[in-house]
TIGU-407141 format. One record per residue: x, y, z of N, C-alpha, C in turn. Coordinates in pm, whole numbers, plus 50000, padded with zeros to 5 digits. Layout:
residues N
XYZXYZXYZ ...
This chain:
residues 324
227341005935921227871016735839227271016035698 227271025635656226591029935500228011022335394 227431014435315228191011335199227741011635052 228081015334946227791012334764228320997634784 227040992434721227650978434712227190972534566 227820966334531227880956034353227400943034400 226040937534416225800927734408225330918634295 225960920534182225750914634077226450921833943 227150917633836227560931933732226470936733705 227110950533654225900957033634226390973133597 225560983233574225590997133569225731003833688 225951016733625226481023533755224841029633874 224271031733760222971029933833222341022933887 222851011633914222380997333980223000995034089 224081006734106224810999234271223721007134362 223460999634486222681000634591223691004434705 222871016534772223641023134898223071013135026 223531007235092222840995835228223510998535326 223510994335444224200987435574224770978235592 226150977935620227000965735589227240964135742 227750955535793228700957335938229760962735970 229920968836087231320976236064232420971936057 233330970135985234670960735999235440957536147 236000952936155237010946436319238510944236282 239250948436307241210950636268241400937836309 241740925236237242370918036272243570916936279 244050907936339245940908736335246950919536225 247470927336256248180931336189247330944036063 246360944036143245390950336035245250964536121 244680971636020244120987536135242490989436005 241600997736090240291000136025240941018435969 240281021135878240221038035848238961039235834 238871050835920237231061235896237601067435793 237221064535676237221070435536236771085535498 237641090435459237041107135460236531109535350 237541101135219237451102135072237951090035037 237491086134933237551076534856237721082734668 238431078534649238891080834492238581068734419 237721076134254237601064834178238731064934114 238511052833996238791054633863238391050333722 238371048033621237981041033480237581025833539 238821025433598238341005633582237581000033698 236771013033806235661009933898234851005233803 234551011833692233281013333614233400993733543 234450996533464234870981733411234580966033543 235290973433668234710962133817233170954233788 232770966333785231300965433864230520962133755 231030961633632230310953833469231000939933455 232050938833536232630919933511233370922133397 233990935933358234960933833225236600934633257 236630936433416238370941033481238370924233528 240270929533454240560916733493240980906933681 240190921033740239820916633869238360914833902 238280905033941236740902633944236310899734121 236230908134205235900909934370234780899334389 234670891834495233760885034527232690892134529 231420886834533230040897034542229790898934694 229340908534765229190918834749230290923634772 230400932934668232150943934675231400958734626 232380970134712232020983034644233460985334556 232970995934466233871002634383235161011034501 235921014134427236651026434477237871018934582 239321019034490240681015434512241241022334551 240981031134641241821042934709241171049434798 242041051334935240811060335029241911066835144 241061077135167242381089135286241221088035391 241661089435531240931089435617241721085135792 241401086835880241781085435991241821074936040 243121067236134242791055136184241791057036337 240691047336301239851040036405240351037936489 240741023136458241191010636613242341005836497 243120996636579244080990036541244450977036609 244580968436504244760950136578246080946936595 245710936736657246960931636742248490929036642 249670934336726250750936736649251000947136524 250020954336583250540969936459251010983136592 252590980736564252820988636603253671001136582 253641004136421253581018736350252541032136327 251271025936363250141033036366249361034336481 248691044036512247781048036629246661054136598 245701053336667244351056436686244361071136640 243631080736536243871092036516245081097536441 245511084936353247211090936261245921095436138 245971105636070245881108435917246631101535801 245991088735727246251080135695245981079735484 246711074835422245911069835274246551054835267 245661041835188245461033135147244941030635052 245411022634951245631015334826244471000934899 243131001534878242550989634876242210980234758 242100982134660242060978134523240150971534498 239640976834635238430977734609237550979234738 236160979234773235520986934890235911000534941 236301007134869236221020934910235071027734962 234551023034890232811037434871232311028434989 232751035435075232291028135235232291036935317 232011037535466232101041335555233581042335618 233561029235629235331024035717235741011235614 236901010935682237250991635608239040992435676 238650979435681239800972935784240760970835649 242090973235672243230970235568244220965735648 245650959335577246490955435596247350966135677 248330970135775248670976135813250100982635724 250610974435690251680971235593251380984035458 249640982235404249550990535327249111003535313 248971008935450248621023735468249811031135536 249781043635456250811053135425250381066335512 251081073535625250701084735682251001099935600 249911105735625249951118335526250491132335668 251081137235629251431149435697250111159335699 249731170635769248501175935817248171186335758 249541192535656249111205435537248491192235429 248051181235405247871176935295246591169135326 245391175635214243901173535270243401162635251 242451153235251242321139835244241751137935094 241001143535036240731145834874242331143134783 242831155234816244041151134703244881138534762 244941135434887245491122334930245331110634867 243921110434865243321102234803243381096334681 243671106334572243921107634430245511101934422 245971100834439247251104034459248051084634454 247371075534492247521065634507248141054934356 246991054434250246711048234148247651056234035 246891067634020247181073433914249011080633902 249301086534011250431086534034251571075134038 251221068234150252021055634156251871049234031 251261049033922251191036033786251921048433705 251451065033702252641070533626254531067933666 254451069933794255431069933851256631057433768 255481047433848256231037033754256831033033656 256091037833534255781035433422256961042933385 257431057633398258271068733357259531062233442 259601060233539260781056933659261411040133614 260681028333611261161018933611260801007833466 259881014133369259661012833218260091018233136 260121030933168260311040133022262101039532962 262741036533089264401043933079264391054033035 264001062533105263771079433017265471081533081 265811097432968266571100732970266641117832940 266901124433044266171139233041266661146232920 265901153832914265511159232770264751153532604 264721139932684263901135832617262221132732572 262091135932468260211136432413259351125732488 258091129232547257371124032647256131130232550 255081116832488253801122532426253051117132524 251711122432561250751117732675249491119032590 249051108132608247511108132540246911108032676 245331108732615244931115432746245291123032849 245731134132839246241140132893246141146933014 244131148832986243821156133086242811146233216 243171135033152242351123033265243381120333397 243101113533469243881112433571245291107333595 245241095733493246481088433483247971096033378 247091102733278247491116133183248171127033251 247121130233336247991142133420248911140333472 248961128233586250301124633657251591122133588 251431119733455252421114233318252871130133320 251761143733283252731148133265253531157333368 253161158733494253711163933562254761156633649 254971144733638255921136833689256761138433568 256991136233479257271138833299257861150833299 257401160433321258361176933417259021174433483 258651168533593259461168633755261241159133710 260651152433645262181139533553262831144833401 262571159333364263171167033309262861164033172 262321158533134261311154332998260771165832943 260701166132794259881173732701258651167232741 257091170932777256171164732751255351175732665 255061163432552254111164232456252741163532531 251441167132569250011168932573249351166532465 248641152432453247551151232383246091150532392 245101152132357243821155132382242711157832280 241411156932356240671153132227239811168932220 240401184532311239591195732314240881205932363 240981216332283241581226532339241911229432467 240311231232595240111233332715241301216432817 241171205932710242091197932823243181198932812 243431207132680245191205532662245791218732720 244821234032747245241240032852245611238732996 244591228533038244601222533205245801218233158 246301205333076247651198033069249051209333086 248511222432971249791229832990250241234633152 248751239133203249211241633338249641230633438 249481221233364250041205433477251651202633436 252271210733368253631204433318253851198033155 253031199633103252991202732955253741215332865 254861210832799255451223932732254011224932598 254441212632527253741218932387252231209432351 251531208032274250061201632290249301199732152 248871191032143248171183732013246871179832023 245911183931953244551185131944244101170931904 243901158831882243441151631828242541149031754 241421157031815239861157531786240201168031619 241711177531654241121190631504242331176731423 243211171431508244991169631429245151155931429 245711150331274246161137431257247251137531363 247351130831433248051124531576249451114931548 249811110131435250681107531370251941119231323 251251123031199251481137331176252041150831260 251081154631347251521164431419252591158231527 252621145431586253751146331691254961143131582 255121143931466256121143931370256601154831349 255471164731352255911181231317256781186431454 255881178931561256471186931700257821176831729 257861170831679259451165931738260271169031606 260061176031520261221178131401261141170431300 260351162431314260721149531196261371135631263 261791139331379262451124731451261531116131505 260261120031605259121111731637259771112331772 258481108531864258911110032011259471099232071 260241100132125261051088932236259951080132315 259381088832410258371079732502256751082832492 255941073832460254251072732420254101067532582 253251076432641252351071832750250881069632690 250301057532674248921053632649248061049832724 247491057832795246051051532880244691054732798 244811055832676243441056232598243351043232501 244221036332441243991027532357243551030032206 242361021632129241761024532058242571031031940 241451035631863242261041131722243631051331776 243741055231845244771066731843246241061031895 246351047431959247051036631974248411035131824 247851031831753248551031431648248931038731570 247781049731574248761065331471249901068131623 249461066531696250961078631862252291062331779 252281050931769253041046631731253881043531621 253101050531531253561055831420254021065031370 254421071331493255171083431530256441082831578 256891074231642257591069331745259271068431672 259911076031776261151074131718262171064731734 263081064631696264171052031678264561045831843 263951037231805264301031931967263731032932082 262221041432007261541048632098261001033532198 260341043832290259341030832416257691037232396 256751028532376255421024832351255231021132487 254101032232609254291023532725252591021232708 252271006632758250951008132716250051006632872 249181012832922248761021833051247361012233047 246671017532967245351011032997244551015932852 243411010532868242071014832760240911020432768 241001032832786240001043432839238881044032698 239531044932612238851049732464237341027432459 237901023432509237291007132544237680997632398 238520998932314238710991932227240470990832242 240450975032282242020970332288242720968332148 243680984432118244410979231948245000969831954 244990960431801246260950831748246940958531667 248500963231712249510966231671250310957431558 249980964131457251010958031371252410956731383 252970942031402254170941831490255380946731390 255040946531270256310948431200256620967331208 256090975031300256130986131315256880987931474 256950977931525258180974031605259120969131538 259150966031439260850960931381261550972931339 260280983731227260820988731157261200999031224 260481004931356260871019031412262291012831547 262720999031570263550995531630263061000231761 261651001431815261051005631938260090992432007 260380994632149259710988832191258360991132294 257170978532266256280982032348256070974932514 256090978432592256060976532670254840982732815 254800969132861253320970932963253910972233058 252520978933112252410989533272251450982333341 251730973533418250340967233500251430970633635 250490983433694251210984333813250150978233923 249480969533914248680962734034249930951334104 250090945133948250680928933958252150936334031 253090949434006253850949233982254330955634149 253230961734207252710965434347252810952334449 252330939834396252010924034464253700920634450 254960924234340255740915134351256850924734405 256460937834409257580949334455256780954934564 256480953734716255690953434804256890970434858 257560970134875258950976534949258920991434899 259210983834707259450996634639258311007834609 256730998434620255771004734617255531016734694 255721010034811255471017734918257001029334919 257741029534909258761040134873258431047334790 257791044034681257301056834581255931063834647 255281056734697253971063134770254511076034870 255371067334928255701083135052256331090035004 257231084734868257711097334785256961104334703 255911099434705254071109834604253341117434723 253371112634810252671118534930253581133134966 254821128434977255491141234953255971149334878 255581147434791255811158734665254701164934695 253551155134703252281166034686251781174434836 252311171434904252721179935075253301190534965 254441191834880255111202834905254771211934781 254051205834687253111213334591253641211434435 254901200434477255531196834331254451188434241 253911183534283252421175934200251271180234258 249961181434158248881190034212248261176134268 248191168334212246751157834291245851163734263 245081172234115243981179134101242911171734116 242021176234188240581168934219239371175734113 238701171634031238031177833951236531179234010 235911172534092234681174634147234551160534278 233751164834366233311156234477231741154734480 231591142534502230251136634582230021123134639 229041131334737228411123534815228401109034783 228591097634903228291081934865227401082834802 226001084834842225241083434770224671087334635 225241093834565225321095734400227101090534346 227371079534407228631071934338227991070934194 226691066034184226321066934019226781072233914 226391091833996227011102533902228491106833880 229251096234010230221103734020231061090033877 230511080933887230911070533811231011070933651 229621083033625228841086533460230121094533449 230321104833517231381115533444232431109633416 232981098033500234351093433445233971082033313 233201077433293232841071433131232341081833023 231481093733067232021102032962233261110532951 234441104733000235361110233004235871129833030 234631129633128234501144633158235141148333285 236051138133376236701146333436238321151233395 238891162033468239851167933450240701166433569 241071154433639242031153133740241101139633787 241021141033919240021129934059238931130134035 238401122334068236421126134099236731114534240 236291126934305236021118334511234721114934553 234851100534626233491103734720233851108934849 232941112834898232481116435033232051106135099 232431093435223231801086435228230671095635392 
């Protein structure tokens, strides 16, 4: 079978398309014929040796994949040959097939296409989280989203709707903070024209927002928390912008808010049960059209390269899929 493979860190132009062997279901395992495979930010970070997962060599990119079961090994007996399937691999996606745990693939109903399936894994499930079992939100309360219109952004704010939240939309271009409005965004802040401090001060009245979703980092890290209202929650997502802020801590004393991390990998390894309960509860929302799972463009395995460039220039607007 055709695989992208990382045999060494490196650029995105350096992964090599080869022939791998085809995987074999061992115990308790089932294979998926991969239809799609979904990236994200921290493929790119993988395959340079800067994530704090580092895959044995040779590994391909791509932590998420929708696709049909193959064959199935001994003692799996929830799945069958031909179920329409998505899996959370946390790496070898950009493959042909690949044998997974049985435990961790989730069946998709047949109105729901294998692209947005796909998407649907990471970015959802780490919003999910983050709003559901971090934030203690409390409806009607202010929800600011940086990045808004990236993948992990979007799911913030349309889950952020769906849990009865004001969400704030932030962004660095007009055109992403429209996509955001149509994702469940009431009101929206320019970054690139608007001090980011400032304006989420104007848009919450003068009180500052309750809940900061951050998957960008970097300078804009500390003005969204300097915003932040009494008691507010700082949830911190990831670092898209590539510069990890130091928060001046006495801006946790003085706003009586706290910051608090989102590592939904580790949090997936110690909540195995609940994971998977929110998955079939994402799988079905987006069966029924309450979350889009927007896919912003597809390609082919073989330009994973390009599909890799657009998400470091931060040019997509939802998914970017392969095709394997």
């Amino acid at each position: 079978m055709k695989a992208i493979l990382c045999s060494q860190y490196c650029q995105p132009d350096d992964l090599v398309l080869a022939d791998v062997p085809d995987p074999v279901a061992g115990p308790g395992e089932a294979v998926i014929a991969i239809k799609a495979a979904a990236l994200n930010f921290f493929d790119i970070l993988m395959i340079q040796g800067k994530y704090q997962i580092k895959p044995p060599f040779p590994f391909s990119p791509a932590a998420e994949v929708a696709g049909v079961i193959e064959s199935i090994g001994a003692g799996v007996t929830d799945l069958k040959v031909g179920d329409r399937v998505v899996a959370s691999c946390g790496h070898n996606g950009a493959r042909e097939k690949i044998a997974l745990p049985a435990a961790s693939i989730v069946k998709i109903p047949d109105n729901l296409d294998y692209d947005r399936a796909a998407g649907i894994i990471i970015i959802y499930g780490t919003a999910l989280h983050a709003l559901e079992d971090r934030a203690s939100p409390k409806p009607g309360e202010t929800l600011a989203v940086l990045g808004a219109a990236g993948g992990t952004g979007l799911a913030a704010c349309e889950l952020g709707k769906l849990m009865g939240l004001k969400v704030i939309a932030c962004a660095s271009s007009d055109e992403k903070l429209e996509f955001a409005k149509a994702h469940g965004a009431e009101l929206t802040l320019n970054y690139g024209k608007e001090d980011l401090k400032e304006g989420l001060r104007k848009l919450t009245g003068g009180k500052g927002v309750d809940i900061i979703f951050d998957p960008v980092g970097g300078a804009y890290a500390e003005q969204a928390l300097r915003s932040i209202a009494w008691e507010g929650r700082f949830l911190v997502i990831g670092f898209a912008a590539g510069d990890i802020p130091k928060m001046p801590l006495n801006l946790a004393l003085l706003k009586g808010c706290d910051i608090r991390g989102v590592f939904w990998g580790a949090w997936t390894r110690l909540n195995p049960e609940k994971n998977r309960a929110n998955l079939e509860k994402l799988v079905k929302w987006t069966a029924e059209g309450k979350i889009s799972s927007h896919v912003d463009r597809t390609f082919p395995l073989a330009q994973t390269a390009d599909a890799l460039k657009v998400l470091a220039g931060r040019k997509a607007m939802g998914k970017v899929i392969l095709h394997p």
